[in-house]
N, C-alpha and C positions, 0 to 999 in steps of 0.2 A: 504493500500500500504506500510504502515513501517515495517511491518511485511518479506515484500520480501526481500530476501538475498543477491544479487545482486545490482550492477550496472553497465552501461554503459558509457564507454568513450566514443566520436570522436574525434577527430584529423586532421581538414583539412590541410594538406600540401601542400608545392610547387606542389608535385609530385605525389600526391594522397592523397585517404583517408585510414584512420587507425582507428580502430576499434577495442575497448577492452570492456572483460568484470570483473568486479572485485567484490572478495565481500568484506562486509564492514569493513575487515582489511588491506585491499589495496591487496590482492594477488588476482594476475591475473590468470585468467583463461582461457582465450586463445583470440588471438589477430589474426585479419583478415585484410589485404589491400586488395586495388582496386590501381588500378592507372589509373591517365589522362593526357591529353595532353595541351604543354601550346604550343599559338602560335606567332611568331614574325612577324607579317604585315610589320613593318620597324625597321631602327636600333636602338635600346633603347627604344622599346615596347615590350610588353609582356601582351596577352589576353586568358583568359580561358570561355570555355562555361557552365556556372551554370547547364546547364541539365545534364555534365558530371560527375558534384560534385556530381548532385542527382542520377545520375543511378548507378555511384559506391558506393552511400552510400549504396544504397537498397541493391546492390549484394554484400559486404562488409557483412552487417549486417543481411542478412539471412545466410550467410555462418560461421558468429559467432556464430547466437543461433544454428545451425543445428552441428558443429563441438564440442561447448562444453555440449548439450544434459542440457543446460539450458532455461525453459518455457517462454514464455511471462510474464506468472503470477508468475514470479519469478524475476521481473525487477523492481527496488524500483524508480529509477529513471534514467535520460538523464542527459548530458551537452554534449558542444563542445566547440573545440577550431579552431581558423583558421589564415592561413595568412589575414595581415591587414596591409598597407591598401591597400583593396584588391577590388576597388572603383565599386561600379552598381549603375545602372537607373533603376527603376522600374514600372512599370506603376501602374494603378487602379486597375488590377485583379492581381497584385504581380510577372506580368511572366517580366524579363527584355529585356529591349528595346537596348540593344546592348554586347557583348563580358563584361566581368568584364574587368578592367583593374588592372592586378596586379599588386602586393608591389615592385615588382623588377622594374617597367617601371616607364621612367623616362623623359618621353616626357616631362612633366608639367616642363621642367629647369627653362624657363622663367617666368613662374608665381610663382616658388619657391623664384626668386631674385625680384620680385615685392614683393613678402610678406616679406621677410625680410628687404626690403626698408623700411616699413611703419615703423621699429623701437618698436613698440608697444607692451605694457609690459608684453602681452602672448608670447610674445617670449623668454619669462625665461625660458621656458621649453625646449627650444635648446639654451641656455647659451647666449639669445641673440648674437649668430653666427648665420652660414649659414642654412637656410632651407632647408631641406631634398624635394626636386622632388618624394622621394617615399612618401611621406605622405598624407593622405588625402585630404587636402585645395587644395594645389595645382593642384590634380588632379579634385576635383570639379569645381576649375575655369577655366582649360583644358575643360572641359566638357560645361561649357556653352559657352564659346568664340568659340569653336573651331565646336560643333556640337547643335548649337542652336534649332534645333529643337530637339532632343532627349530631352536636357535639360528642355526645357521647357514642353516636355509633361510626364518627371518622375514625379510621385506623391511620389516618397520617393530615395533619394541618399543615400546609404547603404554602409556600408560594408558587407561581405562574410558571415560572421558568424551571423549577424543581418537577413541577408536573409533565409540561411537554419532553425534559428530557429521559423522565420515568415511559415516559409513550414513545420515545425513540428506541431505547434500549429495553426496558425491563429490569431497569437498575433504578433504586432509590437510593440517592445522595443529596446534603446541602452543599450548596453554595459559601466558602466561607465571605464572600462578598455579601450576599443578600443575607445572610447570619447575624455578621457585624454592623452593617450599615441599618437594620430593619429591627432587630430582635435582640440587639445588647450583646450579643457574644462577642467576646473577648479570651483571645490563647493563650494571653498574656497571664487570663489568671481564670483559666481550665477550664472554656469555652462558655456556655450558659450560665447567666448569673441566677444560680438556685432561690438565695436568700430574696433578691426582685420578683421573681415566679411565684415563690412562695407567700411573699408578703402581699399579694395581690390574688392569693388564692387560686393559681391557675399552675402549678406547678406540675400537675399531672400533662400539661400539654407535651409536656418535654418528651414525654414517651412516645407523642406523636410525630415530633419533627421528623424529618429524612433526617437518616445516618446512612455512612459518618459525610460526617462534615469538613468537603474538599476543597484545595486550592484552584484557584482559575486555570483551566487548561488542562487540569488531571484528566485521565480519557475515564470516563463514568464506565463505560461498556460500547457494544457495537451495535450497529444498527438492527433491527428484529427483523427476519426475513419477511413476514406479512406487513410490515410496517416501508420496508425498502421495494415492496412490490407499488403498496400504494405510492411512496413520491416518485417512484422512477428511479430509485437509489441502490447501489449494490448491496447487499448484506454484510455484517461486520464491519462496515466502514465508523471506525472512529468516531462516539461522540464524547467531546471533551466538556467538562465541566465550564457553565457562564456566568454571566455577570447581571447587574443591574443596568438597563439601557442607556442610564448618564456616565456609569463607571466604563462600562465597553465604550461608549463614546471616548472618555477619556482617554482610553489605550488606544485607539483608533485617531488620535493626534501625538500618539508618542508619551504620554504622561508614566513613565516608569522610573523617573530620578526623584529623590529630593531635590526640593526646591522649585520645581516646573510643574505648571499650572495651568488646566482646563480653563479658558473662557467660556460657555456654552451658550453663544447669543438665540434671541430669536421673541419669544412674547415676552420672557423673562430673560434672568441671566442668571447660570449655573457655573459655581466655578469648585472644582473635583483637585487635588493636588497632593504630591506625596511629601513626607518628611520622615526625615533619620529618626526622628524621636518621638514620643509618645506626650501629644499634646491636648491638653484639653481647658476650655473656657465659656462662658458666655460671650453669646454673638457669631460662634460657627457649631457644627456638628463636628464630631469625630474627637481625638483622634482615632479611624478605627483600625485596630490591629490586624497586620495581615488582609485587609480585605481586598486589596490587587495586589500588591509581590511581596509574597513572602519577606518576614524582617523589614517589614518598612509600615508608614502608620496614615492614612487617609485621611482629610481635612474636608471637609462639605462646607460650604455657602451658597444662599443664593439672593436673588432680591426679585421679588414677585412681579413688578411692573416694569418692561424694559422698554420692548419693541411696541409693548400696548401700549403704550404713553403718546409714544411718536405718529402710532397710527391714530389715536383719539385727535390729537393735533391735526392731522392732514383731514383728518375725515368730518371735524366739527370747525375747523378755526384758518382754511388754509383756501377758501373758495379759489379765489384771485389765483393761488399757484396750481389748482389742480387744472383751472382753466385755462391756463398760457400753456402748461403742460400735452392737454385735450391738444391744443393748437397746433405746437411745434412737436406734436409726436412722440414726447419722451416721457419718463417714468415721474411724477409728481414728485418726488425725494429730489428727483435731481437739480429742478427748480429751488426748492425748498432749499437743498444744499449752497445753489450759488447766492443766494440769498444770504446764509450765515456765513459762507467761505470769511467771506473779511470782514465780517463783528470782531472786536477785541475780544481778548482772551478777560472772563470772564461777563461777556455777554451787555457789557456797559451797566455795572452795579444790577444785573437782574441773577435769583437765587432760584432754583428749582428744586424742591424737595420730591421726589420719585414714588412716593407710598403711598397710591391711588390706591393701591389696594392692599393696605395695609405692610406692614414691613416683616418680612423673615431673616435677614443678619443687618448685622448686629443685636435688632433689640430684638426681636421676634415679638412683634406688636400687631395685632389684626385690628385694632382700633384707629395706628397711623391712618394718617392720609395725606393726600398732594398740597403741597404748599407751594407758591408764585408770588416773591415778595421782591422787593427792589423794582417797579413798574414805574415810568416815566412816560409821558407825553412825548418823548424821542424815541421809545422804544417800536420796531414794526416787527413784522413776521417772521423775519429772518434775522433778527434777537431772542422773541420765542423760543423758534425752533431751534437754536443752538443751546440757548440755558438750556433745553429739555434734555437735549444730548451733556452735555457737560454734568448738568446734571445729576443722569444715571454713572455716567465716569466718576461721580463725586461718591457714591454710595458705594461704587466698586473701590476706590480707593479707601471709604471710609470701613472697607470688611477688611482690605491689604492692615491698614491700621491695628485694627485688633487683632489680626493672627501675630505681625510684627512683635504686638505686647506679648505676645506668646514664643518668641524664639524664633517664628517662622516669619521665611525671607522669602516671597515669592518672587524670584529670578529670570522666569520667562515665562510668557503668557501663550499657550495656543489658541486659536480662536474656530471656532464654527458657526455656523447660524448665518441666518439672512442678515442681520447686521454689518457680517461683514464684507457687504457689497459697498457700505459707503467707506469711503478712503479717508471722510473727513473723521468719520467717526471714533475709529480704529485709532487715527494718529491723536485723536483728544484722549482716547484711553492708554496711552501710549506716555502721551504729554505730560498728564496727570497724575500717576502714577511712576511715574519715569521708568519703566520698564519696559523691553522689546515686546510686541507683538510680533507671532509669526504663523502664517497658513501652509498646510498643510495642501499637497496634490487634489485626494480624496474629500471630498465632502460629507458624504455618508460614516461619518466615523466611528457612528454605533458597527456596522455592522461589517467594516474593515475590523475595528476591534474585535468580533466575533469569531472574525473568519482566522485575525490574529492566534485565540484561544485555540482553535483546531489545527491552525499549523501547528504549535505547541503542542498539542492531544497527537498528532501523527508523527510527532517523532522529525520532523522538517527543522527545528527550530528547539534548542533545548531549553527557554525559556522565554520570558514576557519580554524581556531585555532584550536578548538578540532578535526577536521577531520583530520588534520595534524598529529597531536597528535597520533591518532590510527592508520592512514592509510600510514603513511612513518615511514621506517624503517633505521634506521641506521645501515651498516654491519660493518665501519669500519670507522678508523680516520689516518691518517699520519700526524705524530707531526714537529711545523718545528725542525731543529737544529740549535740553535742560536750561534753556533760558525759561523756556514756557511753564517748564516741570517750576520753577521759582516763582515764574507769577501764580499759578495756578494753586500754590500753596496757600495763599490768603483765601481765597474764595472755596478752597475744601475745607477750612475751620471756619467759614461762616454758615456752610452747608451743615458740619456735624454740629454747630451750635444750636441751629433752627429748631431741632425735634424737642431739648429737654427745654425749650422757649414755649413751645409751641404742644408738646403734648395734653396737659392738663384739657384746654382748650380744644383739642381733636378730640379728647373721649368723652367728653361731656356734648362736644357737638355730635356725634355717632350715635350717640346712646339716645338724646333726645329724638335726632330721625328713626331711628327705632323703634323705639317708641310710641314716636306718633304715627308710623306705619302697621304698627302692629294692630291685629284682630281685635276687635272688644269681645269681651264676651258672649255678648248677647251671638257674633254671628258667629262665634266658634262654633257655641252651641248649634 
């Protein structure tokens, strides 16, 4: 099998699945989706049906190998990546016993603020603050409280990517990524935090997890002969252990050193990054042990409003530029762009607070919201639109800040996402930060990082590092300008001043629109 010249990514997404084939220098050869349906039963749920996962894998992945006229016996190996956590029940014969419940849903609130009650010293890994409702635990104690029977008759509570690859093989293993990032395991100190499980009354889940619990790229088992019949895939073809579709993203821009750093643009910003040591604070997640290479420790941030900011602007506030745009043919950003190209730096005294929809690093605040202060009678469209952009640069640097307080130095920035299409954008985040930005060949980096994993799984590549090494490419770099990086430095502590200025007043104003939206009784009833 090392001999085949290929590999195969997957890609479970929100929205579907995605499906590449690559060979072993990372150049893709061509890429097929499927899409599925997610569903909302009530408000702050969200359920997908796993036989959708698998019927668009199938037709995804026949429609790969038959589009790029590559063999079965041409396939060195598998990985996948998927949203997480992306919560199932399973039975004895592996078929699940109700709807997933996915990463977005958020039912479990209450059991999120009972786990952070216990206080307990796995909770390093959300900076001892608030527990995330999308993360696993929570959702497993939703699950036995709430539908006691299902609970009790799953033989294994999974996540998503644990399940598809129990359906490729016939092997049940964790993921030590989806482990560490989703459910508090840490190697560092003898995986599962019992004393957390216990203190929250769900400690029997543990006997549900997948075992054991493996590194990225381990080969789980081979493909199942009735299962390589349905994709068109040969039998025994290696599938290796995967990741969380932000963490493959990450490795699918080279993220395997200390110091270097996941940008992940697009409606939000994700930024993934490793460190030599074992850090942890308020204002980022992690650090988590081992959960992409071995001896090394994962940092998470992110900031919920990014690319939605920009697009609320063009689509509510930008009439005049989408119309010249209409005219002369071209993309309304672009317009929008030449407009701010030559605003000073700092947007002539205008401040942009980014947390329209609330804040997740630093303060992890779902109450924030968007602030627009410093406004002039001088100011026009193309001052706007650049504080907006600067900005979000200013939040990203104001997370760089807090990991710094923590030892960590992030070094080099990779980027993906539609973001960055704009060249003005990039070089503000560049500026501001004074750190290189640099792109990557590949765009799809979720599932270049997948396909990564199974060169790893086949034996091609003897680990995350040298596949990186051969299989990411770098096209380019934008250098910061440290003139800029100095002005730019006044107006990122007018940005971090704004929020503890300005909170009281944001949750007071939230709470009363709440409030006064909320049901009366009379029509609840």
């Amino acid at each position: 099998m090392a001999e085949a010249p290929y590999l195969v990514g997957i890609d479970f997404g929100t929205g579907g699945v995605r499906v590449g084939i690559f060979d072993r220098e990372g150049f893709p050869v061509i890429f097929e989706a499927e899409e599925f349906a997610t569903h909302h039963p009530r408000p702050g749920q969200a359920e997908q049906d796993p036989d959708d996962w698998w019927s668009s894998l199938v037709t995804a992945m026949r429609a790969a190998l038959a589009g790029s006229g590559v063999s079965a016996d041409e396939i060195a190996g598998i990985s996948l990546d998927a949203t997480a956590s992306t919560v199932m029940a399973v039975d004895a014969q592996d078929r699940p016993l109700r709807p997933a419940i996915m990463w977005m849903d958020v039912r479990a609130s209450d059991q999120a603020r009972r786990i952070e009650e216990t206080g307990d010293r796995a909770l390093k890994y959300c900076g001892f603050g608030a527990v995330s409702a999308e993360w696993g635990v929570p959702k497993a104690m939703w699950l036995k409280e709430n539908e006691p029977q299902t609970y009790e008759s799953a033989k294994r509570i999974c996540d998503c990517a644990d399940w598809v690859i129990a359906r490729l093989t016939g092997e049940w293993a964790g993921s030590i990524n989806i482990a560490a990032a989703k459910f508090f395991h840490d190697r560092d100190e003898g995986g599962y935090p019992e004393s957390l499980y216990g203190a929250v009354g769900i400690d029997d889940v543990l006997e549900k997890f997948p075992q054991p619990v493996l590194d990225l790229g381990v080969v789980v088992g081979g493909l199942r002969t009735e299962v390589a019949q349905e994709l068109g895939l040969k039998p025994e073809t290696p599938v290796a252990e995967g990741a969380i579709d932000a963490y493959a993203g990450a490795l699918g821009l080279g993220v395997v050193e200390p110091g270097v750093l996941a940008l992940i643009t697009g409606s939000s910003h994700v930024m993934i990054a490793q460190a030599a040591e074992p850090i942890h604070g308020q204002g980022f997640w992690g650090a988590y042990t081992d959960a992409m290479v071995p001896e090394q420790y994962t940092v998470e941030a992110g900031q919920v409003s990014t690319g939605t900011v920009v697009a609320w602007f063009k689509n509510h506030f930008a009439g005049d530029a989408v119309e010249e745009a209409r005219r002369r043919g071209v993309d309304p950003y672009d317009v929008l762009t030449e407009l701010a190209r030559d605003v000073p730096v700092g947007s002539d005294g205008l401040v942009v607070l980014d947390y329209f929809q609330g804040n997740r690093s630093p303060h992890t605040d779902p109450l924030a919201r968007g602030v627009i202060w410093g406004l002039s009678l001088s100011h026009g469209p193309g001052h706007v639109f650049r504080a907006i952009i600067e900005g979000i640069c200013y939040g990203t640097e104001d997370i760089f800040r807090t990991m710094r307080g923590h030892n960590f130095q992030p070094r080099l920035n990779v980027v993906s996402g539609g973001p960055t299409k704009s060249e003005l954008w990039m070089q503000l985040h560049a500026d501001v930060s004074n750190v290189p930005i640099s792109f990557t060949r590949v765009g799809e980096a979720p599932v270049l990082g997948s396909a990564m994993l199974a060169a790893v799984g086949a034996g091609i590549y003897p680990d995350v590092h040298a596949a990186a090494e051969r299989m990411v490419h770098t096209e380019r770099t934008i250098e910061p300008d440290p003139a800029r990086h100095e002005e730019y430095a006044f107006w990122v502590d007018r940005y971090i001043e704004t929020y503890p200025q300005m909170k009281d007043l944001m949750h007071k104003s939230v709470r009363h629109v709440e409030g006064a939206h909320a049901p009366s009784e009379a029509v609840q009833a």
